[in-house]
C-alpha positions as CSV (number, residue, x, y, z in Angstrom):
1,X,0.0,0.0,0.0
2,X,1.3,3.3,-0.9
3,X,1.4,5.8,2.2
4,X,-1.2,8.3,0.1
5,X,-3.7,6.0,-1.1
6,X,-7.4,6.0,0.0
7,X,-8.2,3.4,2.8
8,X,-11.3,2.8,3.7
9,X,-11.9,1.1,7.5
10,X,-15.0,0.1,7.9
11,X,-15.5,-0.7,11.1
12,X,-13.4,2.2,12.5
13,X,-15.0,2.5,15.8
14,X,-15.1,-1.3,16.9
15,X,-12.2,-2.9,18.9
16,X,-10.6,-4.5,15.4
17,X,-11.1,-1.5,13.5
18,X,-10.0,1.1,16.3
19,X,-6.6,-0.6,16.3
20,X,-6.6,-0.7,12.6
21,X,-7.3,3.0,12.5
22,X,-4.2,3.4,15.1
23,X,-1.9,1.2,13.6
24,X,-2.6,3.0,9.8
25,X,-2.2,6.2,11.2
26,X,0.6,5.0,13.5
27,X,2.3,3.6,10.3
28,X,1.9,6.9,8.3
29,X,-1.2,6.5,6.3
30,X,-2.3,10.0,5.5
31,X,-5.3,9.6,3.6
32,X,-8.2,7.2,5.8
33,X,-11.8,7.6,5.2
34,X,-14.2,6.7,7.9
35,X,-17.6,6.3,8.6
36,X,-20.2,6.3,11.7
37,X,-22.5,4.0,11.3
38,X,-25.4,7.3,11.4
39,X,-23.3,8.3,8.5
40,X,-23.5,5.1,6.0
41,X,-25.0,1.6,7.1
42,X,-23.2,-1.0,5.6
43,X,-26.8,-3.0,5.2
44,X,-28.1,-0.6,2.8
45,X,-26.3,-1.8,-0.3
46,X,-27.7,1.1,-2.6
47,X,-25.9,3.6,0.4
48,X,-22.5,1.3,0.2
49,X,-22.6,1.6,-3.7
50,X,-23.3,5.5,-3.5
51,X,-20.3,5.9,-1.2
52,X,-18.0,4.0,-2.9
53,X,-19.0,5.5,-5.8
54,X,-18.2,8.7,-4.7
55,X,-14.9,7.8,-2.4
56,X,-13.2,5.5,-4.6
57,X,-10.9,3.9,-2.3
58,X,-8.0,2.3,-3.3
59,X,-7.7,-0.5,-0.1
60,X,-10.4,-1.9,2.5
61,X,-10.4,-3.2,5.8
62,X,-13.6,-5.1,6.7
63,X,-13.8,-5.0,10.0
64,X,-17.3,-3.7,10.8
65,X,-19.4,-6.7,12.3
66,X,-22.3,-7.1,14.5
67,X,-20.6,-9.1,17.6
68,X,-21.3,-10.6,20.4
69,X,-21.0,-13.6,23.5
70,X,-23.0,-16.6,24.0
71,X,-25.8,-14.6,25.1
72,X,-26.9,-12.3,22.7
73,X,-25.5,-14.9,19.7
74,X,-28.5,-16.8,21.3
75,X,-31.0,-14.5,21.6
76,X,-30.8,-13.0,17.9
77,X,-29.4,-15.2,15.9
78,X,-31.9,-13.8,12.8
79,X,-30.1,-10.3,13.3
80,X,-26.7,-11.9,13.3
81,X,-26.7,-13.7,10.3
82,X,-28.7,-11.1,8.4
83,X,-26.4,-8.0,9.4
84,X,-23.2,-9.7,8.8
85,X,-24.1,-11.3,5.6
86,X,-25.5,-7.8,4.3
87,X,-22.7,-5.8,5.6
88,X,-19.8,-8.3,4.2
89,X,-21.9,-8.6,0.7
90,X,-22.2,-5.2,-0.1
91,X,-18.8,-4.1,0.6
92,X,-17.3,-6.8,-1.0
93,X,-19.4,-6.1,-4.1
94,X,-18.9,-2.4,-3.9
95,X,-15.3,-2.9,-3.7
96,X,-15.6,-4.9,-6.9
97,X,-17.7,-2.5,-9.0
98,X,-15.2,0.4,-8.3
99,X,-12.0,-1.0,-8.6
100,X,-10.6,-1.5,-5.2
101,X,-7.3,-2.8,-5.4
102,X,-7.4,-4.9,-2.7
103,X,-9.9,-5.7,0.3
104,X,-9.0,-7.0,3.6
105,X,-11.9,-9.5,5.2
106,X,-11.8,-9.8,9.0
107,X,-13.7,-13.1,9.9
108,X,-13.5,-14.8,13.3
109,X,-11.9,-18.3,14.6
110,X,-15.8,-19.8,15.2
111,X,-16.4,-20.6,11.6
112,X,-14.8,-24.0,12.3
113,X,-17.1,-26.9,13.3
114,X,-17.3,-27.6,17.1
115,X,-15.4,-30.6,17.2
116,X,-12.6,-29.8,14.8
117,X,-9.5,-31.0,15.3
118,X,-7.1,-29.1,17.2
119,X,-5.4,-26.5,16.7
120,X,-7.3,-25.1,14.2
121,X,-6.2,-25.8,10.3
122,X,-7.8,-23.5,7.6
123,X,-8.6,-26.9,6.1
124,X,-11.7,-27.4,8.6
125,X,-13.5,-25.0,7.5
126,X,-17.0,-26.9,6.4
127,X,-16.1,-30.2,7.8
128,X,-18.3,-30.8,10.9
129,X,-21.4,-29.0,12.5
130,X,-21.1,-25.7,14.0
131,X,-21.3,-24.5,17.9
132,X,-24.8,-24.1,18.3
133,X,-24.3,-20.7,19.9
134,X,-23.3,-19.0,17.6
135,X,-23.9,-20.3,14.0
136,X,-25.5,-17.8,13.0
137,X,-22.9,-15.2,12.7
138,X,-20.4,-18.2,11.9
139,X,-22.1,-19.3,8.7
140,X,-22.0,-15.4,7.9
141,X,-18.6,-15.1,8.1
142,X,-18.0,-18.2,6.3
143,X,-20.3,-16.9,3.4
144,X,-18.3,-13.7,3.2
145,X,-14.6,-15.7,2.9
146,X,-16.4,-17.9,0.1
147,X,-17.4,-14.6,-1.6
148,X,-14.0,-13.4,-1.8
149,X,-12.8,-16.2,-3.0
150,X,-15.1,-16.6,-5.3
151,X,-14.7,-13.4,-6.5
152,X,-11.0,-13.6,-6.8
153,X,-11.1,-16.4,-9.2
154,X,-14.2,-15.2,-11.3
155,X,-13.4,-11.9,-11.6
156,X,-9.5,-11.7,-10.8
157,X,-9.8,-9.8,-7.4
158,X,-7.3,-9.1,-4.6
159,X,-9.5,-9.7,-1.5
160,X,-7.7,-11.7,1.3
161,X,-9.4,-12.8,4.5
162,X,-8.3,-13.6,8.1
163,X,-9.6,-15.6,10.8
164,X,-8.8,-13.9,14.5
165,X,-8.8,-15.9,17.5
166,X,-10.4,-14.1,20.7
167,X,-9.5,-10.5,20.6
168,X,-9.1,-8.0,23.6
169,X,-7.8,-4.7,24.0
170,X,-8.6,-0.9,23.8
171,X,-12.1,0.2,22.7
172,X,-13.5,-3.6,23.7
173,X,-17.1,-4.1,24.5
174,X,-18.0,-3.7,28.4
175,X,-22.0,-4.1,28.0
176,X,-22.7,-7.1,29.7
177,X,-25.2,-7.9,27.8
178,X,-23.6,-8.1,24.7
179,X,-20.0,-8.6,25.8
180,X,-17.8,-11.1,25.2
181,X,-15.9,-13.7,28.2
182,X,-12.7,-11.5,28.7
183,X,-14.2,-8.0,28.8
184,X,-16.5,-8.9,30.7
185,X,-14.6,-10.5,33.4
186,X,-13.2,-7.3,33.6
187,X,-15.6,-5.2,34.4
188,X,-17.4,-8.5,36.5
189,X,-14.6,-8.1,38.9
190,X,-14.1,-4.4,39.1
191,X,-17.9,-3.9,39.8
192,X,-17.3,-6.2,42.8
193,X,-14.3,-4.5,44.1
194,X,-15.7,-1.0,43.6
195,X,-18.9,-2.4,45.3
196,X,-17.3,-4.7,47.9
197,X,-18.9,-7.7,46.7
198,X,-17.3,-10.9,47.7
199,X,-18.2,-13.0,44.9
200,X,-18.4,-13.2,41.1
201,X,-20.6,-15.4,38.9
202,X,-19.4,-16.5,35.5
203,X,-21.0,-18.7,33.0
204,X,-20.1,-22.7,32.6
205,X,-17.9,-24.8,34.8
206,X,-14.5,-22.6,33.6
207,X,-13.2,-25.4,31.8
208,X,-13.1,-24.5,28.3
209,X,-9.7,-23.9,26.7
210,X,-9.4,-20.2,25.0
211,X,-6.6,-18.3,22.8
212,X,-6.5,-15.2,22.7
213,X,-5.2,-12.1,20.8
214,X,-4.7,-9.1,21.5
215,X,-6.2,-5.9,19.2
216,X,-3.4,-4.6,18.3
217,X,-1.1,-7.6,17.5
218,X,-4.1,-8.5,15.0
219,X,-4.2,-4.5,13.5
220,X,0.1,-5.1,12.8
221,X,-0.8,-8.7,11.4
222,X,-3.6,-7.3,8.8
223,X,-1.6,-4.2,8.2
224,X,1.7,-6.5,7.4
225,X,-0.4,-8.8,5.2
226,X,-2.0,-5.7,3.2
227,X,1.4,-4.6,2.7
228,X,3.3,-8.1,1.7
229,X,1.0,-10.5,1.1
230,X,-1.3,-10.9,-1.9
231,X,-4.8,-13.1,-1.9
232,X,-2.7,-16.1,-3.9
233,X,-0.2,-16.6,-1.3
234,X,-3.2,-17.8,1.0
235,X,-3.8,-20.6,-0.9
236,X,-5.6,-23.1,-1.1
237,X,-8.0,-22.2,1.0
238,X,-7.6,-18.6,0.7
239,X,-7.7,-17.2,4.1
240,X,-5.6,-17.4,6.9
241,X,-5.8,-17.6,10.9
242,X,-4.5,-14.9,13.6
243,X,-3.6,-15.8,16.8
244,X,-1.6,-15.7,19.9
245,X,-1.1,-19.9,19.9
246,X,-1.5,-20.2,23.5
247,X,-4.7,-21.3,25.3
248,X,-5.3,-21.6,28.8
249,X,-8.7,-22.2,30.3
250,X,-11.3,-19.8,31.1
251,X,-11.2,-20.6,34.8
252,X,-7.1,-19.5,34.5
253,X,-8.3,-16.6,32.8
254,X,-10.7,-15.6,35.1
255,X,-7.6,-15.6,37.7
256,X,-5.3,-13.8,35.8
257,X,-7.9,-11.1,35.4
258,X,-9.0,-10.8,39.4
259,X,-5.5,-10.7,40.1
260,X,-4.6,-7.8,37.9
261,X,-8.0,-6.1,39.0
262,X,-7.2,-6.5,42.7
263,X,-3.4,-5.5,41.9
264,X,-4.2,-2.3,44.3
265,X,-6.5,-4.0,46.6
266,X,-4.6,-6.5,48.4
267,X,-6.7,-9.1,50.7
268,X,-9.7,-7.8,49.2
269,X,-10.2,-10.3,46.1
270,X,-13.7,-11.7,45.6
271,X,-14.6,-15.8,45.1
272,X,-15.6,-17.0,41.5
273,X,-19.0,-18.6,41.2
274,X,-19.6,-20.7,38.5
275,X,-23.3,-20.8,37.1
276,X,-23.2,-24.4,35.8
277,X,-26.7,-23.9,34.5
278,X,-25.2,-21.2,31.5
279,X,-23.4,-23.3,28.3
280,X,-19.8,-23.6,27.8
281,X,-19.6,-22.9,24.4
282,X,-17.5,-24.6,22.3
283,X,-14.4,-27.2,24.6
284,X,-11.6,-25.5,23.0
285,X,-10.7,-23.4,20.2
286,X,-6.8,-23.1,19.2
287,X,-5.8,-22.0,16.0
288,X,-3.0,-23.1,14.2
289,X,-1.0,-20.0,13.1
290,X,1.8,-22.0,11.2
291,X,0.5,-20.8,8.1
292,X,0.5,-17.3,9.2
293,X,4.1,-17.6,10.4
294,X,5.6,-18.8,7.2
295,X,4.3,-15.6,5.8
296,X,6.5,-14.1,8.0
297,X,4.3,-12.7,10.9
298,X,3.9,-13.6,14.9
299,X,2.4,-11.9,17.5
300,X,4.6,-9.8,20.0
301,X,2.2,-8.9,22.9
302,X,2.4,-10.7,26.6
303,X,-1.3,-11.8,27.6
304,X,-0.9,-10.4,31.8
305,X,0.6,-7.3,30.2
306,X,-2.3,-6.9,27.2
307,X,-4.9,-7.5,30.3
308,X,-3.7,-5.2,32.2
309,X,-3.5,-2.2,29.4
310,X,-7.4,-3.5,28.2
311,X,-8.3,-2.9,32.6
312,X,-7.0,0.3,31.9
313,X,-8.2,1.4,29.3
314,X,-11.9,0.0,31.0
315,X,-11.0,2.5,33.8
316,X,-10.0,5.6,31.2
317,X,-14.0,5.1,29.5
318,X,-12.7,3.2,27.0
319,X,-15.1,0.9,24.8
320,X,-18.5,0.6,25.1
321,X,-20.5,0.6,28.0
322,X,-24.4,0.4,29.0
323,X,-24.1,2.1,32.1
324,X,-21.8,2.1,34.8
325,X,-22.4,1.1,38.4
């Protein structure tokens, strides 16, 4: 990518495309178009054409999603799987129609099936059922990676696509009810010691294994693959993972976060609760990054240290939030 050509980020104010916005700008990119979603929903395909139309944007980064935990994944699985197809198909096609040189996909690790083998290979994609929680916006994702690569062997596009593990990290989502695990742990536990509870109650049993990124190693990783990489060096499948690597389990995690919570509270740490009753989601999810390294990529950022940055950033009034206690 040339330092002065238009970049379009949609998705600029989500935790992906916050730290894509950063890292551009960060990087020397001088010439980034954004839009609010009250400026330009991506579900109105005749409103994506008109702006594309009129923006011409040499490069994309597709990171705008509706997301989600367990919960709301659940609760609206019709509004998942209609957003994120719409959003994904009209850019993708806008992209096309006015000569985007290259497009930049950001998918997520829970396109594999639920059982897959472990780590995750790119090659699993399609082979096994889903995790029922959140197939929906799965089999979304999935239909935007088949899109691009579809579209890079019909009509001789650029368009690349990543799967990220869990992400984390400045701008996340705090709303519990729309939160995902590690976010939310955060501000679980820092309600509780602001309050003086002297427990916390978390979904499953904690046993799940999770990897987990963090924001900003995944904006260097799509920035670095823009800038090296072209959509035929993911081949054969045509898309690639991101990730950390390392797993642990959510009941660890849970621990590492109280511990960095209570960092200035000594003797004051609250019990965990597990509510048995809530689903696990899916045992483990480890993605195999090999393919990713031999592009020449890894990530850089410690997990304690990327908690404790994402805690502060919580504290700053960072990300979104419903309402405070």
């Amino acid at each position: 990518m040339e330092k002065t050509a238009k970049i379009y980020v949609a998705g600029h104010r989500g935790l992906v495309g916050g730290a894509i916005l950063r890292a551009l700008q960060g990087k020397g990119y001088s010439n980034i178009i954004t839009r609010t979603h009250a400026e330009l929903d991506l579900c109105n395909q005749a409103a994506v054409q008109e702006f594309f139309s009129a923006e011409k944007p040499d490069y994309v980064f597709l990171a705008a999603a509706h997301v989600g935990g367990i919960g709301i994944n659940s609760e609206h699985p019709a509004r998942f799987i209609y957003e994120n197809m719409m959003i994904g198909f009209n850019v993708v096609e806008a992209s096309r129609l006015n000569g985007v040189k290259k497009l930049m996909n950001l998918g997520s690790s829970c396109i594999y099936p639920k059982m897959a083998p472990q780590p995750l290979q790119e090659k699993s994609l399609l082979s096994g059922p889903l995790e029922p929680t959140n197939d929906a916006y799965a089999m979304a994702k999935i239909s935007v990676i088949k899109l691009c690569q579809k579209y890079n062997f019909e009509y001789g596009t650029n368009y690349l696509s990543v799967m990220p593990t869990n992400l984390y990290g400045p701008g996340d989502n705090y709303d519990l009810a729309g939160s995902h695990v590690l976010p939310a742990m955060i501000r679980k536990f820092d309600d509780a010691k602001k309050s003086g509870a002297d427990e916390v109650t978390l979904w499953g049993d904690g046993s799940p294994l999770r990897e987990f990124l963090y924001s900003e190693d995944l904006a260097d990783a799509v920035i670095y693959l823009m800038e090296q990489c072209d959509a035929k060096d993911m081949l054969p499948e045509s898309f690639v993972n991101v990730g950390s690597g390392k797993e642990c389990t959510i009941k660890e995690i849970a621990e590492r976060v109280r511990r960095i919570v209570y960092a200035d509270a000594p003797g004051r740490e609250c019990r965990i609760i597990w509510d048995t009753s809530k689903p696990n989601g899916t045992p483990r999810k480890l993605c195999d990054i090999s393919k990713l390294a031999a592009l020449g990529w890894k990530p850089s950022m410690d997990f304690d240290e990327g908690i404790r940055r994402s805690y502060q950033d919580y504290l700053s009034g960072g990300g979104k939030m419903s309402k405070r206690q």
